[in-house]
N, C-alpha and C positions, 0 to 999 in steps of 0.2 A: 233128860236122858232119853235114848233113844229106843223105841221096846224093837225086836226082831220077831218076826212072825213066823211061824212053822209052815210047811208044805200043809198038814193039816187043817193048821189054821185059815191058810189060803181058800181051801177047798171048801169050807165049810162058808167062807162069806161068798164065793161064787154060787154054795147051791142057794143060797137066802136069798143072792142077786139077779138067780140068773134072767127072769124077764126082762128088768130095765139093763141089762148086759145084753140080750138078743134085742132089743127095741133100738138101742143106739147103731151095732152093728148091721141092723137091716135098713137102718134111717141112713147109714153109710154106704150102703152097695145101693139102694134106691139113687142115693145125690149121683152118685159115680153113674149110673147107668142113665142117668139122665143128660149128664153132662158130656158123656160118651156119643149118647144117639144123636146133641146136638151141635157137635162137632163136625165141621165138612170135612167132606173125605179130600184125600191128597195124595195126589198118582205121582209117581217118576217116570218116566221116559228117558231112554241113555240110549244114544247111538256112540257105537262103535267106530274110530277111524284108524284106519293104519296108513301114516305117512313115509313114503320111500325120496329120501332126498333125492335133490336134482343132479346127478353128476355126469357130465358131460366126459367123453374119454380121453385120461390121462392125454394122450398123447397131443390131444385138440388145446389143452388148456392147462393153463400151471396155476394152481391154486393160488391165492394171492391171501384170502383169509381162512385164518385155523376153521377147522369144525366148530359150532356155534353149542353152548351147553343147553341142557333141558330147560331150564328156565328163559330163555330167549325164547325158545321155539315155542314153548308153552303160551309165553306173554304174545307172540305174531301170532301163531293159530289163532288165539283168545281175541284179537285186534280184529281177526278174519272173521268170524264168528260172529261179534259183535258191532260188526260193519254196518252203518243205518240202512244203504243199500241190500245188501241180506236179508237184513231180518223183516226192511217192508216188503222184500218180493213173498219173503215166507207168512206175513201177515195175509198180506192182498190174497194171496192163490187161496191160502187155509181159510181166511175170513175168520180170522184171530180176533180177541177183543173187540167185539160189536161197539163196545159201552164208549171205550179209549176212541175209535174209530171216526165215530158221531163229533168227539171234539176233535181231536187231531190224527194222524198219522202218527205224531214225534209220541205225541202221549201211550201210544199204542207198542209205539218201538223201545219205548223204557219201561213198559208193564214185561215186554216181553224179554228184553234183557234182566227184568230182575229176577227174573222166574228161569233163567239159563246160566249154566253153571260150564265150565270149561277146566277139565283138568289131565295130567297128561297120566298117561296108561302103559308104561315103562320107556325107552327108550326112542319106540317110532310107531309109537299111537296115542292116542287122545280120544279122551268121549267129552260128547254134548250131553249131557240131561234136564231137560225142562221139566216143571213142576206145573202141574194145575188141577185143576177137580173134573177133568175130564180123560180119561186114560185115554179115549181112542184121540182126540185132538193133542193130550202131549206126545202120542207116540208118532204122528204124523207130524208132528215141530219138530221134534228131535232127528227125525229123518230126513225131514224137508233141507234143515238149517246144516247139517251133513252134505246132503244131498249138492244144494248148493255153495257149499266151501270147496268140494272135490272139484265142482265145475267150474269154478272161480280159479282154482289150482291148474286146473287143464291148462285153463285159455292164457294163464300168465304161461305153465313152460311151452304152449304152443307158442308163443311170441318168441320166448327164448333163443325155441329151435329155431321159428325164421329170421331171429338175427343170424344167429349162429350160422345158416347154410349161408347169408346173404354174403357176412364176412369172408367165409371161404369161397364161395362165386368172385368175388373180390380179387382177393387174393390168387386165386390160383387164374386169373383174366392179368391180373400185374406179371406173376409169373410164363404165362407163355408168350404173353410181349418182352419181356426181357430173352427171354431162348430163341424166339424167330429172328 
């Protein structure tokens, strides 16, 4: 049979207990606060991107495929980002991973993708955030790794453009030979 204990009853074996009741409790914030200090610290770093699709004007070009969904763009950004070229310009310049470095490059470029997160940020933006135990070196990856995807973005719609005007040099060279 099972007995039930009173509130009083309670109170009364807490005050008989209460030293090995404060001994266990302080032996517990002591472990916690040990286990705390010996915990490495872990920063984020998150840049910001806003991307503006390419769109060239209507009248120059007829779309040929629909608007692409957030998850494509999200998965190409992410491809962009995690490009080996990228990440070791972003290694080399910052002098990322000393340790990775000593043995390889590649080892250096998978510590640092595993530590970079890519995800999209409504519509026509996307962050980077890198993790590591050093805030002002993840904030300088996050930035860097940003920094060059936008410059990477340039120099393709710069190519764009110079197909684009070459087509129409092109074409409008076919056109005034056909009128003379």
């Amino acid at each position: 049979m099972d007995r039930t204990y009173t509130i009083d009853e309670l109170l009364a074996a807490v005050r008989r207990r209460w030293k090995t009741l404060a001994l266990v409790a302080g032996g517990v914030l002591v472990l916690a606060a040990l286990v705390i200090a010996r915990l490495p610290n872990e920063y984020r770093a998150r840049a910001l991107v806003m991307v503006e699709p390419f769109t060239p004007h209507p009248d120059l070009v007829v779309p040929v495929v629909s608007s692409t969904n957030l998850e494509s763009k999200v998965k190409a950004v992410r491809e962009g980002v995690y490009a080996r070229s990228l990440m070791a310009t972003a290694i080399e310049e910052l002098k990322l991973y000393p340790k990775e470095r000593e043995r390889s490059l590649d080892d250096a470029v998978a510590s640092l993708r595993s530590d970079t997160e890519v995800h999209a940020e409504g519509d026509s933006a996307f962050s980077i955030t890198v993790h590591g135990r050093d805030p002002e070196a993840a904030a300088k990856a996050a930035n860097r790794l940003a920094e060059l995807y936008i410059e990477g973005n340039l120099q393709v719609r710069a190519g764009q453009v110079n197909r684009t005007r070459d087509i129409i040099t092109q074409k409008l060279a076919e056109l005034r030979g056909e009128l003379a």
